[in-house]
N, C-alpha and C positions, 0 to 999 in steps of 0.2 A: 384222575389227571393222566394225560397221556404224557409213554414212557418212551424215550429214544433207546428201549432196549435190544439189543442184537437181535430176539427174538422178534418182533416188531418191527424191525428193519428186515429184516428175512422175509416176513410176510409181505410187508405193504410193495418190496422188492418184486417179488415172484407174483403177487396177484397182478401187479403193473403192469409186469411184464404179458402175464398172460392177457391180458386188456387189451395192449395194445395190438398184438397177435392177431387176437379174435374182432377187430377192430379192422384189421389189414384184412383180414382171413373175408370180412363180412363185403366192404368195397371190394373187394379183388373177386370174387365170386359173384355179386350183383353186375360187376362191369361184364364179364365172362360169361353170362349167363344170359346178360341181354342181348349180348353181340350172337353167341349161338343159337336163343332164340330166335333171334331176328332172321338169319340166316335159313335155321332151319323151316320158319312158318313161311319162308319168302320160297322159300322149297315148296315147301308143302301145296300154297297156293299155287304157285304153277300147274303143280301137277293134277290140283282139282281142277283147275282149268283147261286142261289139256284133256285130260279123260272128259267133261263134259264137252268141249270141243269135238272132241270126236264119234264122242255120240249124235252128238246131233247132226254132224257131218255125215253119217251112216244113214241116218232117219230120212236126211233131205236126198240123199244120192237114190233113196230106195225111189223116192216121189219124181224123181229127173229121168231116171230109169223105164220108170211107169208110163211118164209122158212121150220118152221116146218111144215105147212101145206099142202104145196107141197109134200115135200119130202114123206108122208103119203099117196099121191095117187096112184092108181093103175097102171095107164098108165106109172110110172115112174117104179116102183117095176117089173113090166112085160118088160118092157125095158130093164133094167138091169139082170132082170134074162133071156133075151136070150142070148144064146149063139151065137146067128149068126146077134145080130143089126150092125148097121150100123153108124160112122160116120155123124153128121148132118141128123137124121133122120125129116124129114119134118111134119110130125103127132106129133112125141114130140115138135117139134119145135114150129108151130102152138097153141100146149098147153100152151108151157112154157109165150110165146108172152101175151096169155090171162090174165097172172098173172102182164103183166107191165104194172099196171092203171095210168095213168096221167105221163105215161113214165118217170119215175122217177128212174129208173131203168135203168143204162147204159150197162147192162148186166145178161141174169139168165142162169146157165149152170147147166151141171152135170158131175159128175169126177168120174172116177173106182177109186179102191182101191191104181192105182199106180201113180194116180194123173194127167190122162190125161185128158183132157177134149174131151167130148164127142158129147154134143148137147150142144151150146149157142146160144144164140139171137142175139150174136155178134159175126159174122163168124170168125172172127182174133182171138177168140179164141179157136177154134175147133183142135183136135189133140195138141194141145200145153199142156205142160209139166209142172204142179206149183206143186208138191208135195214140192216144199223145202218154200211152204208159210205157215206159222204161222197158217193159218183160216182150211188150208187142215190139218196139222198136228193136231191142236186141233181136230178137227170134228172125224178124226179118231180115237179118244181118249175116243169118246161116247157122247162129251158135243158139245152142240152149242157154236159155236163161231164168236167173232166179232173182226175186227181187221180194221184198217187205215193201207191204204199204197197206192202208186204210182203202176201204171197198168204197169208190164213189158213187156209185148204186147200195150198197148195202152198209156204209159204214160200219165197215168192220173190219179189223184185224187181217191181214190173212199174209200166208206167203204163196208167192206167185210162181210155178214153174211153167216154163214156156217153152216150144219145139215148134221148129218149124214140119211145115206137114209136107214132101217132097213125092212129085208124081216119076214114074217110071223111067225119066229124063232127068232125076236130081233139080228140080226145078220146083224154086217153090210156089206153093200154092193155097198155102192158108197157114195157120199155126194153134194149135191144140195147146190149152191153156189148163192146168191144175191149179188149183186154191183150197189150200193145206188150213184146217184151223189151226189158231196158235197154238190153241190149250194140248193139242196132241203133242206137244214139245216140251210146254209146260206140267203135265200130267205123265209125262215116259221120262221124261228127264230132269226138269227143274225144280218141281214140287219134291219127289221124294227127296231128293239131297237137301232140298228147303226144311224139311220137317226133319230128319235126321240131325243136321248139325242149325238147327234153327237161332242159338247165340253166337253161331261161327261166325258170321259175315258179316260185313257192315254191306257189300252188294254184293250178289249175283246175276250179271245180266248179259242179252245177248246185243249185242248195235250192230247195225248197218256201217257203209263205208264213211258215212258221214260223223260215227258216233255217237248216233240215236240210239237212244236204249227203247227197246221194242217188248221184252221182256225182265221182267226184274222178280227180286224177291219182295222187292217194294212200290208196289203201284205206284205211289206218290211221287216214283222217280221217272214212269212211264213216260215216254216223247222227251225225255232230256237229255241234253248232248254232254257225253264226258270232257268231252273237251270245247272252249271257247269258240263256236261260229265267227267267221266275220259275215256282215251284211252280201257278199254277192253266192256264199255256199248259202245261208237260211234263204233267199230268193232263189237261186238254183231248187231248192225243195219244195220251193211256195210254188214253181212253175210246172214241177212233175207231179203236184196233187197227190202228192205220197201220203203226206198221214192230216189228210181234208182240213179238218179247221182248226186243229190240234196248233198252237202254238209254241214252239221249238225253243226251251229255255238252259242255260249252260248250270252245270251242277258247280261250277264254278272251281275246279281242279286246277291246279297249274300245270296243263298240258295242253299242247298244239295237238290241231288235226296231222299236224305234217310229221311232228313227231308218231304219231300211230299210223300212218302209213308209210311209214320210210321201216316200222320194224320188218322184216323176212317172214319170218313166221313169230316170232313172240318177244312181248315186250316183258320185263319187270323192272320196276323201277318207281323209286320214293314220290310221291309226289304232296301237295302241300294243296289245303281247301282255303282257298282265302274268306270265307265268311266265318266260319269255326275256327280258323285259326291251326287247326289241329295237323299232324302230319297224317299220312296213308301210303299203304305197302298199295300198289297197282299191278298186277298182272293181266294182259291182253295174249290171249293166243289167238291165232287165224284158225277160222274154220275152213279144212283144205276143200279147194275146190268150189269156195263161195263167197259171195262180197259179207261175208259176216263174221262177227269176233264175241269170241267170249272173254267174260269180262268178269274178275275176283276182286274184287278191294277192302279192303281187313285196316282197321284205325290202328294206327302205331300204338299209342298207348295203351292198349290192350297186351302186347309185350311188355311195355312197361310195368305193367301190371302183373303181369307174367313174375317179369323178375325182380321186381318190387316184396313178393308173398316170399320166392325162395330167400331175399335176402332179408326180410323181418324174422322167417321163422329159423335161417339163419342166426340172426341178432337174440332170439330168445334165446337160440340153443347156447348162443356161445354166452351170453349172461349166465342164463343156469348150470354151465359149465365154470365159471367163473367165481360163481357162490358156492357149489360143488366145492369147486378148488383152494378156494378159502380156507374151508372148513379142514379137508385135506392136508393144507401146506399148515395150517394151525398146528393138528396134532402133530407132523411129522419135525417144524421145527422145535415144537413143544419139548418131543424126545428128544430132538436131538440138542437142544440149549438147555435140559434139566441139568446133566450135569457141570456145563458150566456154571448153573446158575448154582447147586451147593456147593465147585471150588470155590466162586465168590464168595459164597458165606464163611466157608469154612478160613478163607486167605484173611477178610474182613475179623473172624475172633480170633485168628492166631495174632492181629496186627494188636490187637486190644490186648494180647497176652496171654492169651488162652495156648498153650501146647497143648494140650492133650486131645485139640480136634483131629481125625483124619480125616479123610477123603474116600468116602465109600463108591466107587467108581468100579464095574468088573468089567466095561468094554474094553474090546482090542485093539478101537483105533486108539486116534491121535490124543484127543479126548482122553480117554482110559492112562495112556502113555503119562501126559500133564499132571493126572490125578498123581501116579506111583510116583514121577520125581519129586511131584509135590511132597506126596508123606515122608517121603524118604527126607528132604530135604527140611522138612518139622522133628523130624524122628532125630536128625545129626543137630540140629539146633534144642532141641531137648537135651541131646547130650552134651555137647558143648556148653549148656549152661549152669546142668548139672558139675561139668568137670569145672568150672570158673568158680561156683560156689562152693565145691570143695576145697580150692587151692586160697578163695578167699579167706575160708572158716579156719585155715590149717595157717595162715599169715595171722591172720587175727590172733589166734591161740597165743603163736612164738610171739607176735607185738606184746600181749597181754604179760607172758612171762620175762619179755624184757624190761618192762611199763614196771613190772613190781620189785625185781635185781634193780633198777633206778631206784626205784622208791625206797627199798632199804640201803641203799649205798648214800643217799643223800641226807638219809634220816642218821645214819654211822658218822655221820662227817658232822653233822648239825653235833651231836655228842660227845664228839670230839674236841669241834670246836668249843664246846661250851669249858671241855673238861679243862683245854689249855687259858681261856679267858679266866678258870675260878683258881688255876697255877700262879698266873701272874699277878694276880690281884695279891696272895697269900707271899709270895716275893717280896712283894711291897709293902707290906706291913712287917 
């Protein structure tokens, strides 16, 4: 049966307390843990986003570079300024070839003014017709340009750098076109950090201005907009034959286009999937110097989960700290209520009558102190009892010998009496 003993109040006291403690200690460390993790992985993602931002920023500058620098040579300027070249000329050709190092280049041509092409490396595109492409229309505009889109002869992939080709008067006169394969962006950049931290992500990818994901670590995401199209942007895309028959679907985030292009240079910020329900850390950096952004998105609850493990294995510690302490607070109140618990006994036979218990107690505290007055206090109540049954036993005595001078003074008087009754009687006769 359970005992409402000091000791037992001490315990259930101090293990409570430590409960409650390790209780606070577990919420207050889970709350703090989330909030820091969140912060710190909203870091982090940036910053992977930013380093591959800039790699690829580097990768494309090399290719825009390239283009200008072609387009600067003579053998093209003299091309162009004949009036009697030739379709697929083999001398240009040969040239153009020398510029595709590590073949990384699915294509290098050169286009008149009306957007035919003229010489390419890739025969299927020779004579063919792209003025209504975004990279031809910029170029002719006087700026390099660079542009993603789906090959309408080749259906495929490709990024498009563009320069206009300028005769000795700054005048232009044609525009020399590079087409980058993807996978070279994919395979120097995206890939290895893909296989490296392959449970990190929930995406990896790169979009256009429109936020088409072009690249991803998940195909299944390829041609999807981070952010919700309205009907005159996905027409605006259907009209420039950017990515051919590819259908343009919203991955469904709560983010505007206008939101991701009103950031400067980088966005971070929470956003929410309305088909999954679930939240998402979003980080967009700009690729400087290009209509394109890198793109990190990492699921919320993966923090969650984060800080969910530190505050369970929190939770065990501080339980098995708590059963620990049990045990702990047992023995120490154990000692330290033993001896209360034999002045109890000892207070308990002295009340029954018992003197001659003490109190065998040698500590110094308070404790120890209770015990000595205690004895001391049995020890003067021994003596005092003894002095009372002395003085009782010495009263008794003197009663006892005044009891018996009664008894013969009364027994004197009866004989007396009797002797004068047996006078008078003898009178009378």
């Amino acid at each position: 049966m359970f005992s409402y003993s000091l000791k037992n109040k001490l315990i259930f006291t101090i293990v409570g307390i430590v409960s409650v403690l390790g209780l606070i200690a577990t919420y207050t460390v889970f709350s703090y843990s989330k909030n820091i993790l969140y912060e710190n992985e909203k870091e982090s993602l940036l910053l992977i986003a930013t380093e591959q931002a800039q790699q690829v920023s580097i990768l494309l500058k090399q290719s825009t570079d390239l283009s200008e620098i072609i387009s600067q040579q003579e053998f093209i300027l003299d091309y162009l300024n004949d009036s009697e070249k030739e379709f697929q000329d083999l001398k240009i050709l040969e040239k153009l070839k020398t510029y595709n190092i590590n073949n990384i280049y699915s294509s290098i041509y050169l286009m008149d003014l009306k957007g035919t092409t003229l010489v390419s490396t890739a025969e299927s595109f020779v004579s063919k017709n792209y003025s209504f492409r975004e990279y031809f229309k910029g170029a002719l505009q006087g700026e390099n340009f660079t542009d993603i889109s789906v090959g309408a002869t080749s259906k495929e992939l490709g990024y498009y750098f563009s320069t206009p080709v300028r005769n000795t008067k700054s005048k232009i006169i044609g525009v020399l076109v590079l087409k980058m394969k993807p996978e070279v962006i994919d395979n120097l950049i995206i890939n290895p950090y893909i296989e490296s931290n392959r449970n990190k992500l929930d995406l990896l990818a790169v979009i256009d201005n429109h936020s088409v994901i072009f690249h991803s670590n998940h195909e299944n995401q390829l041609f999807k907009s981070i952010a919700d199209l309205n009907p005159l942007v996905l027409s605006e895309i259907s009209e420039q034959q950017r990515f051919a028959d590819y259908k343009i679907s919203p991955l469904n985030y709560s983010i505007t286009l206008e939101e991701i292009k009103e950031a400067e240079k980088f966005l971070s910020t929470k956003i929410f999937n309305k088909i999954s329900k679930e939240n998402f850390l979003l980080n967009i950096v700009k690729i400087q110097g290009y209509p394109f952004c890198m793109v990190v998105i990492e699921n919320e609850n993966k923090l969650i989960t984060s800080a969910l493990d530190i505050s369970y294995n929190l939770g065990i510690f501080v339980l098995l700290s708590v059963i620990l302490a049990s045990f702990f607070v047992n023995f120490i109140v154990r000692n330290l209520t033993k001896p209360l618990i034999e002045l109890n006994s000892v207070v308990k036979k002295a009340s029954d009558g018992d003197l001659g218990q003490r109190v065998l107690i040698s500590s110094k505290d308070d404790i120890g102190i209770l015990g000595n007055n205690f004895n001391k206090l049995i020890e003067k109540l021994q003596k005092n009892l003894k002095e009372v049954e002395a003085k009782v036993s010495l009263r008794t005595k003197q009663l006892e010998k005044t009891n018996q001078a009664m008894t013969g003074r009364e027994l004197k008087m009866i004989e007396l009496k009797k002797e004068m009754n047996e006078l008078k009687n003898k009178e009378k006769l």
